[in-house]
N, C-alpha and C positions, 0 to 999 in steps of 0.2 A: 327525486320523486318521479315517480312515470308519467311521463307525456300522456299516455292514454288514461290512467287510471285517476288522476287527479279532477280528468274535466266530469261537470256532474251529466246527469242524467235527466231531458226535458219530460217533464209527462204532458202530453197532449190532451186534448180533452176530452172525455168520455171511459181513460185509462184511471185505473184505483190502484196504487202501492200501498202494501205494508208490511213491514217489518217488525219480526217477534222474533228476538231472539239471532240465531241464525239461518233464517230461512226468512227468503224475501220473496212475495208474492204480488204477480201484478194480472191484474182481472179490465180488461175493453170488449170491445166489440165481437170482437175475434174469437176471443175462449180465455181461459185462464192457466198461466202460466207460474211453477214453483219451482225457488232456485236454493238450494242448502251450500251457504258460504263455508268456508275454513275458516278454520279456528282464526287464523293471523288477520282474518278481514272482517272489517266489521261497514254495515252501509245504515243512512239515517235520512228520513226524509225531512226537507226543509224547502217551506213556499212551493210547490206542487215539484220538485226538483230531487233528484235521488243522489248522494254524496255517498261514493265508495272511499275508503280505509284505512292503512294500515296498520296494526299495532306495531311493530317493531321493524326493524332495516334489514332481518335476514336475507338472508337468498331467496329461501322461499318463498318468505312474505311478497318481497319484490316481483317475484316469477308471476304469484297468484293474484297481485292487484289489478293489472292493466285487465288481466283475462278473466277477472271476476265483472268489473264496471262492465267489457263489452259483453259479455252474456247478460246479465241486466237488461244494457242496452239493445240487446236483439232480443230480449223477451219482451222488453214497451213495442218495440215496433213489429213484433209480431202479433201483439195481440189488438192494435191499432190499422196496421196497414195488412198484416200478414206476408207471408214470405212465395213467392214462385218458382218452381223447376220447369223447365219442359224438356221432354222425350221425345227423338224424334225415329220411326221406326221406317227400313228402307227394305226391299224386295219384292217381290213378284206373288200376291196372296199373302202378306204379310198384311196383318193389320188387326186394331185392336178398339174397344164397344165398352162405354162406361155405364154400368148397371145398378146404383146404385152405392152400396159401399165395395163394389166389385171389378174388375177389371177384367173382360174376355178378352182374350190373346189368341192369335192364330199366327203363330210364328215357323210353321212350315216342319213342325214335330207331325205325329200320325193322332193326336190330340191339341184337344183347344186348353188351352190355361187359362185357370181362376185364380185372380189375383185378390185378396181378401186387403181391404186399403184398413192400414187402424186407425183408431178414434180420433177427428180431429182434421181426419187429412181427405181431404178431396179432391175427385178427378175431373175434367173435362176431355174431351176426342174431340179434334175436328179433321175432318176428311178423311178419318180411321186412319191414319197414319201420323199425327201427333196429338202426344198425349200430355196434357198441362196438367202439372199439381199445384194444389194448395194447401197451406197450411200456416197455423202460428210459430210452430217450432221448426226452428231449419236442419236441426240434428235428426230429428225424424223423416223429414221432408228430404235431407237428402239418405236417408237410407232406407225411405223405402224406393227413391231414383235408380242407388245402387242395386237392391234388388231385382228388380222390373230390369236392369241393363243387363243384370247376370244371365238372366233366363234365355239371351239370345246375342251375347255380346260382337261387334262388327265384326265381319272377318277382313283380312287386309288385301283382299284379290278383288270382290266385287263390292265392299261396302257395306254386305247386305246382314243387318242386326239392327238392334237395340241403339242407341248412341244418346249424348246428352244434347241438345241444342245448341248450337256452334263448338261442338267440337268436332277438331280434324282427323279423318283417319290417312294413317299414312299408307298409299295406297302399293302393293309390289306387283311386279310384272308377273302374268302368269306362263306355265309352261311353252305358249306358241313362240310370246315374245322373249324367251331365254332362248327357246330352240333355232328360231331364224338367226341368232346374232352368231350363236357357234360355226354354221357353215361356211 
């Protein structure tokens, strides 16, 4: 049996599940989130509690349980607590303005970028150079990160892009300090 998939799933309070079928729907605070199972998984709510499945001991089946419960499980906590990314933007005139569902970007192009955020997913800026998302769904949440990172990604000389919050860029030596070591 899978370690992950066997344990159930708490609904907290102000969260609604239900299940029709194969397609399991959980609606809080947050927004409302819809998950369409595979065939081999079936989930049932019991005493405010969500109990994922297996029908049979295939491969597949086995593959798909643990990672069916923890999508579930991050759909209750998305729409409960919700999910956060942050952006952190590094250069000289770089910097970026949350305008509703939109994102100005001045990332050192000969134009400003509109970032069009989708349904659901929200930005805050502070000090124009980082930029917090939120959202219920973290598979959106992080693509639309990945996007917004694309647009200006670090470079490895000065640092200066896009980057996700704590991550490292690994930094290389530029031309000066290659050239003084050869002589």
């Amino acid at each position: 049996m899978s370690r992950i998939g066997k344990l159930p799933i708490t609904l907290e309070k102000g969260v609604k599940a239900t299940v029709s079928g194969p397609t399991v729907a959980v609606e809080g605070p947050k927004g409302r989130l819809e998950l369409r199972l595979a065939p081999a998984i079936q989930a049932k709510i019991e005493d405010s509690r969500i109990i994922v499945s297996r029908a049979g001991d295939s491969r597949e089946a086995r593959a798909l349980h643990g990672l069916s419960r923890k999508l579930i499980a991050n759909m209750v906590q998305g729409v409960s607590k919700g999910f956060t990314r942050l952006l952190e933007i590094n250069g000289v005139g770089y910097r970026a303005e949350a305008k509703g569902q939109a994102i100005n970007l001045t990332l050192g192009y000969s134009h400003p970028i509109v970032y069009q955020l989708p349904p659901g997913v929200t930005a805050k800026v502070d000090r124009q150079v980082t930029i917090t998302l939120e959202g219920p769904d973290p598979q959106v949440l992080g693509t639309v990160a990945a996007q917004l990172r694309a647009l200006r990604p670090p470079e490895p000389y000065k640092g200066k892009g896009v980057k996700y919050g704590g991550e490292v860029i690994r930094r290389k030596a530029g031309k000066a300090a290659a050239g003084g070591a050869a002589s």
